[in-house]
PDB file with SEQRES, HELIX, SHEET and CRYST1 records, atoms N, CA, C and O in Angstrom:
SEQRES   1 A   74  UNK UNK UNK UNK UNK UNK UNK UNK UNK UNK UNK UNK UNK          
SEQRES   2 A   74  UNK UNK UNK UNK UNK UNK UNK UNK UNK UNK UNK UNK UNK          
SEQRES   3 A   74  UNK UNK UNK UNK UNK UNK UNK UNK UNK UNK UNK UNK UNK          
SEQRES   4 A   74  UNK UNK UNK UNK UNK UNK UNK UNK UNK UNK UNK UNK UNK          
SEQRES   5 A   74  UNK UNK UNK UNK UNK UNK UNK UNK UNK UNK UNK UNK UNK          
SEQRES   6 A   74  UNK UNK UNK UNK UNK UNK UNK UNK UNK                          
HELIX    1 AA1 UNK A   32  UNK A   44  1                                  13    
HELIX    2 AA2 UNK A   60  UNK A   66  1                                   7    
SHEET    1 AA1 2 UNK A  49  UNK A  50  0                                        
SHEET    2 AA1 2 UNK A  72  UNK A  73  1                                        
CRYST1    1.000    1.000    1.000  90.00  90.00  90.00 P 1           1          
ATOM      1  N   UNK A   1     -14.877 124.016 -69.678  1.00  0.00           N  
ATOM      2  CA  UNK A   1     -15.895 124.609 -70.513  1.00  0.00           C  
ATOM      3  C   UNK A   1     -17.294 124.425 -69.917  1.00  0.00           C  
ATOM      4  O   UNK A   1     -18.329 125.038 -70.180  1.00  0.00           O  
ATOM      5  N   UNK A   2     -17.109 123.598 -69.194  1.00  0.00           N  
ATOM      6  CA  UNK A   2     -18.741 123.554 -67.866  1.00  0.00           C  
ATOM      7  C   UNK A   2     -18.821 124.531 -67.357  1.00  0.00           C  
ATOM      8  O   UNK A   2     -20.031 124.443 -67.148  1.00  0.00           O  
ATOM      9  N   UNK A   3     -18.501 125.688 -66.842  1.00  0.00           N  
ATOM     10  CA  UNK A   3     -18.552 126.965 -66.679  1.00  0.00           C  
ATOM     11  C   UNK A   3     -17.863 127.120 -64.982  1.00  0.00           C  
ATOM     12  O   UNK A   3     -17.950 128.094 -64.234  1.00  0.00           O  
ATOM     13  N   UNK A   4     -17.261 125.950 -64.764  1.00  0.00           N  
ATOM     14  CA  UNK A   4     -16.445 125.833 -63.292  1.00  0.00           C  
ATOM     15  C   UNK A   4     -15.402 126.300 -63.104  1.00  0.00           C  
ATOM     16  O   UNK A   4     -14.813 126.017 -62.061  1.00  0.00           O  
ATOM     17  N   UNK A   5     -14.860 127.120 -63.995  1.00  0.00           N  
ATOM     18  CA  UNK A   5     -13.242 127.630 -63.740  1.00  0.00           C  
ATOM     19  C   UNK A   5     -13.547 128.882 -65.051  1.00  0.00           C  
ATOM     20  O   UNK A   5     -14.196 128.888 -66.097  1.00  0.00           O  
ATOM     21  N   UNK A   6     -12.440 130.150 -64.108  1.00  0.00           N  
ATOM     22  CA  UNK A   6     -12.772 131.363 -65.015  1.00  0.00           C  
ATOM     23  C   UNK A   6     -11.646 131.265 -66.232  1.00  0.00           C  
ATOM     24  O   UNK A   6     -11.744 131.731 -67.367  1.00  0.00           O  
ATOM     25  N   UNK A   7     -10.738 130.647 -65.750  1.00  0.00           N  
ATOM     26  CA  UNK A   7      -9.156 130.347 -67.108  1.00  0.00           C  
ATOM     27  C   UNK A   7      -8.432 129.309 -66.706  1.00  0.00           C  
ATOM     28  O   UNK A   7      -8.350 129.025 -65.511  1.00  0.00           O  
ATOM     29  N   UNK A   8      -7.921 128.734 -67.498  1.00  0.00           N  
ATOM     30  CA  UNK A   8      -7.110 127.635 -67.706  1.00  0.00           C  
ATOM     31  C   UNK A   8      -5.752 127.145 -68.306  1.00  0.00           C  
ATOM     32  O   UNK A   8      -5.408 127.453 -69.447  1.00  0.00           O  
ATOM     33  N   UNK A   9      -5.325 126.702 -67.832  1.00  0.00           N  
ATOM     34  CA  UNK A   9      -3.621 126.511 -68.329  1.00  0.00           C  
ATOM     35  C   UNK A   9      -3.550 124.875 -68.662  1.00  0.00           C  
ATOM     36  O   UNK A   9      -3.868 123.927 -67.944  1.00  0.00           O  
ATOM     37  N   UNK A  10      -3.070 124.899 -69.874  1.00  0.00           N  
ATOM     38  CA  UNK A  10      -2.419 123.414 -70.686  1.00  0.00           C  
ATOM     39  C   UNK A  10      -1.254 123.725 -71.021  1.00  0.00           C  
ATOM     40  O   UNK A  10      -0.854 124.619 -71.767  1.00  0.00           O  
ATOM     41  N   UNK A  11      -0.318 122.377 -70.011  1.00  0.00           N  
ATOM     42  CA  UNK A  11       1.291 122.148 -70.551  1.00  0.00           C  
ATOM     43  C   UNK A  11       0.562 121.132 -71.523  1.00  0.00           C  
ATOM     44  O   UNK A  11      -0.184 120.162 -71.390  1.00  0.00           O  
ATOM     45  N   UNK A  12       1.175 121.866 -72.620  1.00  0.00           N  
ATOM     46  CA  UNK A  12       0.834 120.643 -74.045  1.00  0.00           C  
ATOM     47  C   UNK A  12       2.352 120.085 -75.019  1.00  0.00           C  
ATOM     48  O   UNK A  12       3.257 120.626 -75.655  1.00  0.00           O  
ATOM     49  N   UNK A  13       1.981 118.875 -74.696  1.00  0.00           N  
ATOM     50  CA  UNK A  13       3.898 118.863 -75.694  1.00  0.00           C  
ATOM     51  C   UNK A  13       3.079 117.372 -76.053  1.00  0.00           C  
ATOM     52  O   UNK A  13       2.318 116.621 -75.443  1.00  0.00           O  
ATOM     53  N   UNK A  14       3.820 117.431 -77.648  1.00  0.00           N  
ATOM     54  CA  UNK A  14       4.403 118.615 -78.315  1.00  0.00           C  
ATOM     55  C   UNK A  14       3.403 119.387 -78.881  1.00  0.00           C  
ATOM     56  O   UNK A  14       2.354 118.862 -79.252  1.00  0.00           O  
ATOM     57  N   UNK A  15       3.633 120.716 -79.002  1.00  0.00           N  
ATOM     58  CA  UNK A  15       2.543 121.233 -79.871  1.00  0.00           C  
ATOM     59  C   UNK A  15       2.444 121.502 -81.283  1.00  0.00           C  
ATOM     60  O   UNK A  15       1.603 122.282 -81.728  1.00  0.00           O  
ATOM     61  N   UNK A  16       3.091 121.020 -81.846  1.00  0.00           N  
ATOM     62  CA  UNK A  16       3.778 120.886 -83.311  1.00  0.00           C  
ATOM     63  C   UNK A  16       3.549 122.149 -84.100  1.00  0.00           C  
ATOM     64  O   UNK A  16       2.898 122.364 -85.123  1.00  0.00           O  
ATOM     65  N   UNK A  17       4.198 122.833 -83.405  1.00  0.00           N  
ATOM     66  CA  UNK A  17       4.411 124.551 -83.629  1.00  0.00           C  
ATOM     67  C   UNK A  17       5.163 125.171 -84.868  1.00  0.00           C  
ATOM     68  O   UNK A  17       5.293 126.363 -85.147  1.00  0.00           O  
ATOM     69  N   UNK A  18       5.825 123.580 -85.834  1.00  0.00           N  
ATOM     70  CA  UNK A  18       6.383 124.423 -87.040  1.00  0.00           C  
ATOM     71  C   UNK A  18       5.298 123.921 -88.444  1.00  0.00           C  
ATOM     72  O   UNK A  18       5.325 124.351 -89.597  1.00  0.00           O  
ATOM     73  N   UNK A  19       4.400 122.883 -87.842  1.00  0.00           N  
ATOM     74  CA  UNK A  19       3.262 122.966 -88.576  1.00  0.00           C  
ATOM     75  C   UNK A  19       2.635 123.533 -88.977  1.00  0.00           C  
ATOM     76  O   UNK A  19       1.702 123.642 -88.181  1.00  0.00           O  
ATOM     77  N   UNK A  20       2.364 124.372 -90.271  1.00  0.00           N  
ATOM     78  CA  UNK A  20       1.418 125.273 -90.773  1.00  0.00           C  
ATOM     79  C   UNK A  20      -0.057 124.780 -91.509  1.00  0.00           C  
ATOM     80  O   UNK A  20      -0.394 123.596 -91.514  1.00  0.00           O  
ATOM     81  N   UNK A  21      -0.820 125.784 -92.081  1.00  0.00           N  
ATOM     82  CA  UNK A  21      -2.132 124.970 -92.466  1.00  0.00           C  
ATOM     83  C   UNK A  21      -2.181 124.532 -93.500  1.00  0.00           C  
ATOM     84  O   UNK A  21      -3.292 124.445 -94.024  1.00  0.00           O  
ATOM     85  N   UNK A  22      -0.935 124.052 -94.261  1.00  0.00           N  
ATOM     86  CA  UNK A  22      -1.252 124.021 -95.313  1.00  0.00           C  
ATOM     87  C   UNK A  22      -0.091 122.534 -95.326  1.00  0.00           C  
ATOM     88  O   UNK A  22      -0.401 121.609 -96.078  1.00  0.00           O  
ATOM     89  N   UNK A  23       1.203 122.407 -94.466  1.00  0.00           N  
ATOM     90  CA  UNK A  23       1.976 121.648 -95.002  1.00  0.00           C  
ATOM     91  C   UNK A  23       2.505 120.939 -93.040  1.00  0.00           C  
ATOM     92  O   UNK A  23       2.019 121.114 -91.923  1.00  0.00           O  
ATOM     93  N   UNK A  24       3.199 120.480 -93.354  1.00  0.00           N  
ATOM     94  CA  UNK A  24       3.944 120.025 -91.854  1.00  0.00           C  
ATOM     95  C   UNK A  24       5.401 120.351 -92.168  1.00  0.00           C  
ATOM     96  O   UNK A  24       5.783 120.309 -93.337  1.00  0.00           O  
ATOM     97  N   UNK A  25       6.291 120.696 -91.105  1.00  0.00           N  
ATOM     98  CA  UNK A  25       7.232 121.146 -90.828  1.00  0.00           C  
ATOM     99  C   UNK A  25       8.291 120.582 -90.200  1.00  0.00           C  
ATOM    100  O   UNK A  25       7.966 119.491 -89.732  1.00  0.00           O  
ATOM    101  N   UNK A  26       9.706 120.938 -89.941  1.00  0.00           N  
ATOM    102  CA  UNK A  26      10.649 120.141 -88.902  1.00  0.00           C  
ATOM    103  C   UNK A  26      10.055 119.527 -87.953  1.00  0.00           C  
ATOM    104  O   UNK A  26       9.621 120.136 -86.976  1.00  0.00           O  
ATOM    105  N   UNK A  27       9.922 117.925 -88.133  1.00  0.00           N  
ATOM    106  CA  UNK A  27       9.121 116.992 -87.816  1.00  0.00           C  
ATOM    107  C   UNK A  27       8.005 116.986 -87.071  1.00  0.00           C  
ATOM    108  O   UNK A  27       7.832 116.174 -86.162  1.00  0.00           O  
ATOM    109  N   UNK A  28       7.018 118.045 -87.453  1.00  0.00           N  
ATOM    110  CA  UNK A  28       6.017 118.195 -86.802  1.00  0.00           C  
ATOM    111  C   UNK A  28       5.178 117.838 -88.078  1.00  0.00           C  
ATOM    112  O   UNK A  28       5.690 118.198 -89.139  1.00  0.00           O  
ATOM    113  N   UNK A  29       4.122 117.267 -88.141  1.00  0.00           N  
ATOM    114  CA  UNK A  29       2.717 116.367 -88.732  1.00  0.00           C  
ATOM    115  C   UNK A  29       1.875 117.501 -88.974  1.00  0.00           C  
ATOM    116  O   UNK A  29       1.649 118.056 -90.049  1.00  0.00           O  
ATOM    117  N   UNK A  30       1.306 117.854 -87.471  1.00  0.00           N  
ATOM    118  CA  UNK A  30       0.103 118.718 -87.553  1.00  0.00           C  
ATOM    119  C   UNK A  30       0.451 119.503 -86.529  1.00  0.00           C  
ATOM    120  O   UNK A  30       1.353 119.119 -85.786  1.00  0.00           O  
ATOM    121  N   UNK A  31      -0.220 120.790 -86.290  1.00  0.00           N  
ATOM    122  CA  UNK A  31       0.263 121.816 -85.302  1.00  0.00           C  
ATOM    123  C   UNK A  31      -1.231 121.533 -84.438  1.00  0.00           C  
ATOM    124  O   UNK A  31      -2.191 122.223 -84.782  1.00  0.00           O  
ATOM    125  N   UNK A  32      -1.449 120.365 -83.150  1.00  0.00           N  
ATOM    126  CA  UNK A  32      -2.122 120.419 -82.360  1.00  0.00           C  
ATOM    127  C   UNK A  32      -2.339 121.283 -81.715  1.00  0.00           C  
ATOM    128  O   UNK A  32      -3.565 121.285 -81.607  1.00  0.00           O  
ATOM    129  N   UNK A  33      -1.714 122.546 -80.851  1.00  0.00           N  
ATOM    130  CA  UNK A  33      -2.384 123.453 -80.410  1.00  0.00           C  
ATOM    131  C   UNK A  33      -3.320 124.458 -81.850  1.00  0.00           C  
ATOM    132  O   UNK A  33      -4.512 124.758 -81.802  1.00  0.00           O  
ATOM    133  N   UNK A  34      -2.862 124.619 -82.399  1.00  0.00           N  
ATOM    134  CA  UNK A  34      -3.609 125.333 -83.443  1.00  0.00           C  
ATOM    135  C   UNK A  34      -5.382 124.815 -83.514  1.00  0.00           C  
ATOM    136  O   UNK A  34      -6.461 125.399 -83.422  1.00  0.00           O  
ATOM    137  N   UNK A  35      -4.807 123.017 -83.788  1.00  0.00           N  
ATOM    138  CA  UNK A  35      -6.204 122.237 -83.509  1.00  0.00           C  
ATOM    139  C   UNK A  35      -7.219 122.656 -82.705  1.00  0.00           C  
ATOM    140  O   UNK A  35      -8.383 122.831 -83.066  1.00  0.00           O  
ATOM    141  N   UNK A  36      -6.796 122.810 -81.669  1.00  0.00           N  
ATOM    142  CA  UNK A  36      -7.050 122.590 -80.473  1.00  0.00           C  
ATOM    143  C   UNK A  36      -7.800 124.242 -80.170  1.00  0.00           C  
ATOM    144  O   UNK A  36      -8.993 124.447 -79.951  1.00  0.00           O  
ATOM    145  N   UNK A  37      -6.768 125.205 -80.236  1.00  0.00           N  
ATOM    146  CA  UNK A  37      -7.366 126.334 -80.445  1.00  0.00           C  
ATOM    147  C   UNK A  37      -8.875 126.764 -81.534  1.00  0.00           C  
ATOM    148  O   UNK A  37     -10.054 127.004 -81.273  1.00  0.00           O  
ATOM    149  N   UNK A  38      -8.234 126.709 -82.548  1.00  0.00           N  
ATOM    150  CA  UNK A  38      -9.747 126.900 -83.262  1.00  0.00           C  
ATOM    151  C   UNK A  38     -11.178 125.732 -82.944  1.00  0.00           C  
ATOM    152  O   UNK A  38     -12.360 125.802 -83.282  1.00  0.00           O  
ATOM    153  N   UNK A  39     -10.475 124.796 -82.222  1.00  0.00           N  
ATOM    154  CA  UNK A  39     -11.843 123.787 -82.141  1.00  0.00           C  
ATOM    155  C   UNK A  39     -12.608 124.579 -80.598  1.00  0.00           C  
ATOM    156  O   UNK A  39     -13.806 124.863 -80.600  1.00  0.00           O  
ATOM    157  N   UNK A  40     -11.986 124.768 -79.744  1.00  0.00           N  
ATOM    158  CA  UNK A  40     -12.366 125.612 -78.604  1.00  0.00           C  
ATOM    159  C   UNK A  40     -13.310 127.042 -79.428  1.00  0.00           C  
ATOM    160  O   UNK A  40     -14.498 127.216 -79.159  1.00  0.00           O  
ATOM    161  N   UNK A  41     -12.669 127.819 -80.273  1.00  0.00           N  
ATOM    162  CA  UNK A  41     -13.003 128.832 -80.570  1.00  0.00           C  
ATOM    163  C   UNK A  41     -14.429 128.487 -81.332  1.00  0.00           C  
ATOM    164  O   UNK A  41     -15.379 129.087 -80.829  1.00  0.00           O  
ATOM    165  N   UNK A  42     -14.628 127.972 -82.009  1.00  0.00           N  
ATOM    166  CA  UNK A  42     -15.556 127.384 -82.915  1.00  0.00           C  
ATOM    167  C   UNK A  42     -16.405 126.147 -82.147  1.00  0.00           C  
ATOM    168  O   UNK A  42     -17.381 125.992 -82.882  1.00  0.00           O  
ATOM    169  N   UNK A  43     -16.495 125.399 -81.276  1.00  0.00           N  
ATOM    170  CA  UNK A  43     -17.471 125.028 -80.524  1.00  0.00           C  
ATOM    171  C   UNK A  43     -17.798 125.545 -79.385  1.00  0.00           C  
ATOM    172  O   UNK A  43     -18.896 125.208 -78.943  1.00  0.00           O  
ATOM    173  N   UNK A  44     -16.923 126.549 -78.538  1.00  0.00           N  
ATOM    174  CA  UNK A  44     -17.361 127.080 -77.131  1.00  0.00           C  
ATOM    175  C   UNK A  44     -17.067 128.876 -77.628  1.00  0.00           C  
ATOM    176  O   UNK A  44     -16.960 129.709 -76.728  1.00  0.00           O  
ATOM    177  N   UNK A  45     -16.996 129.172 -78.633  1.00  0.00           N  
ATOM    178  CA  UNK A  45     -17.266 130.474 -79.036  1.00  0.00           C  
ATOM    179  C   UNK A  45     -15.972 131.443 -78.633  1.00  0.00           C  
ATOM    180  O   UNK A  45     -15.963 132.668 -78.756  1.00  0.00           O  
ATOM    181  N   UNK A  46     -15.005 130.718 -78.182  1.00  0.00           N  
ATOM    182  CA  UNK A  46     -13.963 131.916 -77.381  1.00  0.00           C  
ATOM    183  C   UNK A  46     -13.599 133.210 -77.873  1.00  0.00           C  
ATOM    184  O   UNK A  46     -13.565 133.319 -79.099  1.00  0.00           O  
ATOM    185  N   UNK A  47     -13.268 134.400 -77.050  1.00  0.00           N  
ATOM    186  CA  UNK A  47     -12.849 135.224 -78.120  1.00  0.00           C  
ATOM    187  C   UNK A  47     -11.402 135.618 -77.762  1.00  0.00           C  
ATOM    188  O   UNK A  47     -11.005 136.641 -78.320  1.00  0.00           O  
ATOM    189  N   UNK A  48     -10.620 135.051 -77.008  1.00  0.00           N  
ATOM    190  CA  UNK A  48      -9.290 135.754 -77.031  1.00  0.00           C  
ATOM    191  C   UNK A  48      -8.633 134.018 -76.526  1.00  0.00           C  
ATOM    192  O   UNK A  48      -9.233 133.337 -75.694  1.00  0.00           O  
ATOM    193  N   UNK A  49      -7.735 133.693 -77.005  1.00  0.00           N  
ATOM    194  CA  UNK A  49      -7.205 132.715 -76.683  1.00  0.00           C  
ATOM    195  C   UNK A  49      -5.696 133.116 -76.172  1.00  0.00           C  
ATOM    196  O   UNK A  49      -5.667 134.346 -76.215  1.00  0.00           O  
ATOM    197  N   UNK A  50      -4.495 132.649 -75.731  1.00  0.00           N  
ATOM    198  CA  UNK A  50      -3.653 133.021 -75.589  1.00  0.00           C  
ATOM    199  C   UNK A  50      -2.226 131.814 -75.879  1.00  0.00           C  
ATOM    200  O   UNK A  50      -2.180 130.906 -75.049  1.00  0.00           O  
ATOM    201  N   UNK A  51      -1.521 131.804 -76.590  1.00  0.00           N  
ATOM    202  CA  UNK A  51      -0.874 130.619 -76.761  1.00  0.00           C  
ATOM    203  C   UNK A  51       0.725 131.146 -76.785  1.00  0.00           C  
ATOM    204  O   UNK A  51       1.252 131.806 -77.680  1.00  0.00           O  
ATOM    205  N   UNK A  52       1.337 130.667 -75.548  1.00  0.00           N  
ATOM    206  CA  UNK A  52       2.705 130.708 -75.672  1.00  0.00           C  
ATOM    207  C   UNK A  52       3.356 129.375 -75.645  1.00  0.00           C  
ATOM    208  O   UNK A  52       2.986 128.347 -75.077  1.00  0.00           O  
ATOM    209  N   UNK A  53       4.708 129.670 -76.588  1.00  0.00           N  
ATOM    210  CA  UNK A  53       5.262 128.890 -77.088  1.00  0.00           C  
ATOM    211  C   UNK A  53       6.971 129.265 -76.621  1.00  0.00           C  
ATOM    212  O   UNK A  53       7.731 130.015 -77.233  1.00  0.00           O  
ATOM    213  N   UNK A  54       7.266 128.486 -75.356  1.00  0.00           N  
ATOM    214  CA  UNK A  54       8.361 128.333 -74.698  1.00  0.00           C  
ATOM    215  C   UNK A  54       9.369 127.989 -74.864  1.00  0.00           C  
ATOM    216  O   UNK A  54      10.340 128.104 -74.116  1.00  0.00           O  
ATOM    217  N   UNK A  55       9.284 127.430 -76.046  1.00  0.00           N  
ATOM    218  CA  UNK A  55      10.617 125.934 -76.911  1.00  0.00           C  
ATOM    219  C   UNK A  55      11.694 127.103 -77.103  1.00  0.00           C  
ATOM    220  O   UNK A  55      11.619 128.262 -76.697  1.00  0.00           O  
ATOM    221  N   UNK A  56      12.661 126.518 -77.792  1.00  0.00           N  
ATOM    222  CA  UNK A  56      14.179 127.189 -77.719  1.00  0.00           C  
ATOM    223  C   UNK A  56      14.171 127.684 -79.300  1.00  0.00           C  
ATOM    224  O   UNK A  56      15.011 128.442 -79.784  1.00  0.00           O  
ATOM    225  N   UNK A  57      13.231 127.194 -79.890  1.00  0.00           N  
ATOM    226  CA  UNK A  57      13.256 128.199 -81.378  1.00  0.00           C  
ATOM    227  C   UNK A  57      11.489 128.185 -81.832  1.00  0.00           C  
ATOM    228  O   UNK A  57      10.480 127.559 -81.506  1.00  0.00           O  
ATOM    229  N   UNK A  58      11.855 129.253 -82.746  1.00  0.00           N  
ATOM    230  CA  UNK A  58      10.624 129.940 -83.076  1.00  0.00           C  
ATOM    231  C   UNK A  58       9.442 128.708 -83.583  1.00  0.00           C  
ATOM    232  O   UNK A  58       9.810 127.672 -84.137  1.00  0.00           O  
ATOM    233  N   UNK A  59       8.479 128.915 -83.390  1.00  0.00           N  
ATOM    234  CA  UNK A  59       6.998 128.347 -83.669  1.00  0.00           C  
ATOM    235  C   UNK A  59       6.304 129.197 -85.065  1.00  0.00           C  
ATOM    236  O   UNK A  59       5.227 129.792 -85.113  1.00  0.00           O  
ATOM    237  N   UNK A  60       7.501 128.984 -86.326  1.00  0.00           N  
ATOM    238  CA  UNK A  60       6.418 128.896 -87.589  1.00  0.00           C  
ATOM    239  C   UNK A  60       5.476 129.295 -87.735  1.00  0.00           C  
ATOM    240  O   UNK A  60       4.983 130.415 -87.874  1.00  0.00           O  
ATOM    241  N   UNK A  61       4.994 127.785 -87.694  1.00  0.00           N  
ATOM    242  CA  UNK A  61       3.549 127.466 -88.099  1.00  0.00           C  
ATOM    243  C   UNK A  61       2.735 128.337 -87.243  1.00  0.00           C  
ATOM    244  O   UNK A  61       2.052 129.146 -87.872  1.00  0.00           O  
ATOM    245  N   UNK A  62       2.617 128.380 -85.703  1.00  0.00           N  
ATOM    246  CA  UNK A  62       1.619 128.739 -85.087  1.00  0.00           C  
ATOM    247  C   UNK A  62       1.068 129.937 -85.612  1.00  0.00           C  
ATOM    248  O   UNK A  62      -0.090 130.274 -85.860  1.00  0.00           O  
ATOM    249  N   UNK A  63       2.796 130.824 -85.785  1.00  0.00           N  
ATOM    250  CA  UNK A  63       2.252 132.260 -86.034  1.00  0.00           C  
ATOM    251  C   UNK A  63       1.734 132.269 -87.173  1.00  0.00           C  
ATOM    252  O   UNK A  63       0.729 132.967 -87.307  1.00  0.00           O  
ATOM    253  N   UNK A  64       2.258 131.488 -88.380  1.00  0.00           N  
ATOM    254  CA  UNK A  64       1.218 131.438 -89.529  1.00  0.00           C  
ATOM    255  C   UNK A  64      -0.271 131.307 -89.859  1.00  0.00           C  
ATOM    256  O   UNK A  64      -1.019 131.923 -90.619  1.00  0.00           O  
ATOM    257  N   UNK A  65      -0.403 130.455 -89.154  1.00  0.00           N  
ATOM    258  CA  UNK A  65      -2.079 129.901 -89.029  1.00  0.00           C  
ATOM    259  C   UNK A  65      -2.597 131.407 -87.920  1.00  0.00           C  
ATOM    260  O   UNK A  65      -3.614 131.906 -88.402  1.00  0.00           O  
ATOM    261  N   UNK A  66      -2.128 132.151 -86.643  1.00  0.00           N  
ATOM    262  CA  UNK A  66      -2.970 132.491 -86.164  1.00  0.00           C  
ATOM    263  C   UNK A  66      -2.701 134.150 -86.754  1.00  0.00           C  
ATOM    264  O   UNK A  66      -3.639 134.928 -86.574  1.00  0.00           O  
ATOM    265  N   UNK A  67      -1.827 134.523 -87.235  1.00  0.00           N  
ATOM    266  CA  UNK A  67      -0.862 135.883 -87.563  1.00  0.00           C  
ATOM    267  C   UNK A  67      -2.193 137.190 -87.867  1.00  0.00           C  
ATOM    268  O   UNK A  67      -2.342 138.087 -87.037  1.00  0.00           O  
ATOM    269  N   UNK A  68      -2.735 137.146 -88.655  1.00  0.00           N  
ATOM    270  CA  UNK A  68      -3.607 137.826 -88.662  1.00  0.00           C  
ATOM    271  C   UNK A  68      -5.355 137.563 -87.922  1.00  0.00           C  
ATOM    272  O   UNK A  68      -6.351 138.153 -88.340  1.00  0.00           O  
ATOM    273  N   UNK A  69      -5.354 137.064 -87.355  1.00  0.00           N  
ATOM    274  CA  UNK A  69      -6.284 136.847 -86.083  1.00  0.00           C  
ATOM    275  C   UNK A  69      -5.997 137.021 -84.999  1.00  0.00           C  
ATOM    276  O   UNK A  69      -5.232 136.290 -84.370  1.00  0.00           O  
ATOM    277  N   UNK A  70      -6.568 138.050 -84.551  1.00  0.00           N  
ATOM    278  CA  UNK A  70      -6.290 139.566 -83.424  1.00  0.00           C  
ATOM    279  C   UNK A  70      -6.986 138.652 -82.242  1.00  0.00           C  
ATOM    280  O   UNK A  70      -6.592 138.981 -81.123  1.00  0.00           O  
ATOM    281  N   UNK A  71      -7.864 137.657 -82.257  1.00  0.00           N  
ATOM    282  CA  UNK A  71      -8.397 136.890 -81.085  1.00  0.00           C  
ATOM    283  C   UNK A  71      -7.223 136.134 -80.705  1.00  0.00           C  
ATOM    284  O   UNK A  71      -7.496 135.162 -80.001  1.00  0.00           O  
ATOM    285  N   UNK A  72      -6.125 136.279 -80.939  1.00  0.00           N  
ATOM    286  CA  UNK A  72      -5.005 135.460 -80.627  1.00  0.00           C  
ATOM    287  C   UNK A  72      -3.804 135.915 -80.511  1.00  0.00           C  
ATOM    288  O   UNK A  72      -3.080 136.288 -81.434  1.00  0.00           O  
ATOM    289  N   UNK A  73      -3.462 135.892 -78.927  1.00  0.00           N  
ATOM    290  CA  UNK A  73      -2.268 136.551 -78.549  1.00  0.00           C  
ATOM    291  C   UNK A  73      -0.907 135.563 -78.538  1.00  0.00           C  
ATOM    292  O   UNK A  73      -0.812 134.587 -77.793  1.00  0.00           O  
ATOM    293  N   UNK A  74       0.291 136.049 -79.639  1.00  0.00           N  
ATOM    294  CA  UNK A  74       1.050 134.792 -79.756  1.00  0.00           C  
ATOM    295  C   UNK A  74       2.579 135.389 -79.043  1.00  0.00           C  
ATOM    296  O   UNK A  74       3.546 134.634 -78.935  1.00  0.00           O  
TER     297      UNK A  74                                                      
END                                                                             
C-alpha cells in the first residue's frame, strides 16, 4: 500500500469463509479475509478487490457479506 507494487497476492489460511456478518459458521469464528478486505477498502480506498476461494467446498459467508458489492469479484 506504499505505492511499490501495482497488485498483490495473499495465500491466507484459514480464511474463515463460512463466516458471515452476522453469525460464525462450520468452525469458522470470523471470516478474516472479509476483515481484511473491507479494512483495505475503507482505509486505502480500493475499488475492485478480488477474492478466490480454492477450498473443496463452498465459502458461505464470503459470498454473503460481499454478494451484492460489485467492487468484489468472488
Amino acid at each position: 500500500m506504499a505505492g511499490n507494487l501495482s497488485s498483490a497476492f495473499a495465500l491466507v489460511r484459514p480464511p474463515g469463509h463460512h463466516a458471515s456478518s452476522s453469525m460464525g459458521m462450520g468452525f469458522c469464528v470470523y471470516n478474516s479475509i472479509a476483515v481484511v478486505a473491507r479494512y483495505l477498502q475503507k482505509k486505502y480506498g480500493l475499488e475492485r478487490i478480488l477474492i478466490v476461494d480454492f477450498d473443496v467446498h463452498h465459502g458461505n459467508g464470503t459470498q454473503d457479506i460481499f454478494y451484492e458489492d460489485n467492487r468484489f469479484l468472488l
